[in-house]
C-alpha positions, 0 to 999 in steps of 0.5 A: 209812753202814751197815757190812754185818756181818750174819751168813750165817744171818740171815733178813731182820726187816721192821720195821713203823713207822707214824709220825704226827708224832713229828719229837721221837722218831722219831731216837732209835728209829731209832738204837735199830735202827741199834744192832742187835747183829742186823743184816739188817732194814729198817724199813718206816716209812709216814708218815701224812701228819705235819705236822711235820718227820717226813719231813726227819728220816727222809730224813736216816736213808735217805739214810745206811742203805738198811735205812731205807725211807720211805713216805708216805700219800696222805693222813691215814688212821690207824695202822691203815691205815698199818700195814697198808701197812707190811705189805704192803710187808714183804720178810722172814721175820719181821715185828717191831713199833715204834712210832715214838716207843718204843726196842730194845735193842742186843741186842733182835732177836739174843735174841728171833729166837733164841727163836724159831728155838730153839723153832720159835715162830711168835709171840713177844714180851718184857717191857718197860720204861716211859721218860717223854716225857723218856726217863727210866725210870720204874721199871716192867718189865711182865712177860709170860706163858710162853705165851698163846692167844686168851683170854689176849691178851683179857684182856692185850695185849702191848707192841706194841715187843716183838712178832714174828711169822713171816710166811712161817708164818702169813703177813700179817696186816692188820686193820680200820680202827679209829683206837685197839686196832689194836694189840690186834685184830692180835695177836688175828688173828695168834694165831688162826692162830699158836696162842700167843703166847710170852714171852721173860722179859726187858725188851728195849724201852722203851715211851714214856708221853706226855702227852696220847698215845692209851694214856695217856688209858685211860678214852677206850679202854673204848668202843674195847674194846667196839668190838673184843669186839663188832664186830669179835670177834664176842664174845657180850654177857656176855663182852663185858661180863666183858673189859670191866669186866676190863680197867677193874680191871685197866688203868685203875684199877690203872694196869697 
């Protein structure tokens, strides 16, 4: 059962989780926010439509913590989709990203609204670490920029478990229907109306590397890139081209 300890100054974090059969992980990110030193939020969890256990395990978590709310999709739509009806039910000031099979730290949400309330920051996120599917740490802390704008976020996506913005500020952003880079083209609308991203210089998630998963399989991306600098940025052919054989230096043949 939730213990109410939250403290008089916190503003309510909607938390955005779009799950898709993750009934292996979906338990241990969810503890990973009950174990909140931060405590009012709600996480926004819509289900599009998974085939496993997903809903059974979650309905276990509701019935416990009412910060806990379930939606289903009406059918399989894709994250995307999904995230954006997670948007579009979120009550809080701020809106924060987990995806549904990645993990915060205790402390993740009391150090990054700090940052952000402490320097009047509208759009943050934080170094993170990589865990297998196992949950074992590989080792990795991927770092993050002081501060970034639209051209830094073109060649550099932040983890998508570390981002806040503030939504009473810029307000709620959604974004197009494209099955992989979703993450990517929201933090690009978001920043255009935040101005910069800031960086909090310290690992307070750990992003999950499965087998067989969408980012895992980095070489299937570059024509989902080319859809995002071109179709949906709008960007020029040679700039496309340049972000592209950026991000294949830097991503895929680095292994960033």
């Amino acid at each position: 059962m939730h213990n109410n300890t939250m403290k008089k100054d916190e503003e309510l974090v909607s938390i955005i989780m779009p799950a898709y059969n993750c009934v292996d992980f979906i338990g241990i990110t969810l503890n990973s926010v009950i174990a909140q030193t931060y405590q009012n939020w709600e996480v926004i969890l819509v289900d599009d439509c998974s085939t496993d256990n997903t809903a059974e395990v979650v309905k276990e978590y509701t019935g416990k913590d009412p910060r806990v709310k379930y939606f289903k999709m009406d059918s399989n739509s894709g994250a995307a989709v999904a995230r954006n009806k997670a948007v579009e039910l979120a009550q809080g000031k701020y809106l924060a990203f987990l995806d549904s099979d990645d993990i915060w730290f205790p402390d993740k949400l009391t150090k990054q609204i700090n940052f952000m309330k402490t320097n009047d920051y509208l759009f943050s996120c934080t170094e993170y670490t990589k865990i297998d599917e196992n949950g074992n740490d590989l080792g990795r802390t991927i770092g993050v920029r002081k501060h970034s704008d639209y051209s830094d976020i073109l060649k550099k996506n932040p983890g998508n478990s570390t981002v806040i913005y503030n939504a009473e500020a810029v307000g709620k952003i959604t974004i197009p229907n494209i099955r992989k880079r979703n993450d990517y083209v929201m933090w690009l609308s978001v920043v255009k109306k935040a101005v910069k991203l800031y960086g909090l210089a310290e690992p307070l998630a750990s992003h999950r590397i499965r087998e067989g998963s969408l980012s895992k399989r980095k070489t299937d991306l570059v024509g989902y890139h080319w859809k995002v600098y071109r179709d949906i940025e709008r960007l020029s052919l040679l700039r496309s081209c340049y972000l592209i054989c950026y991000w294949v230096t830097v991503t895929v043949l680095k292994l960033r």
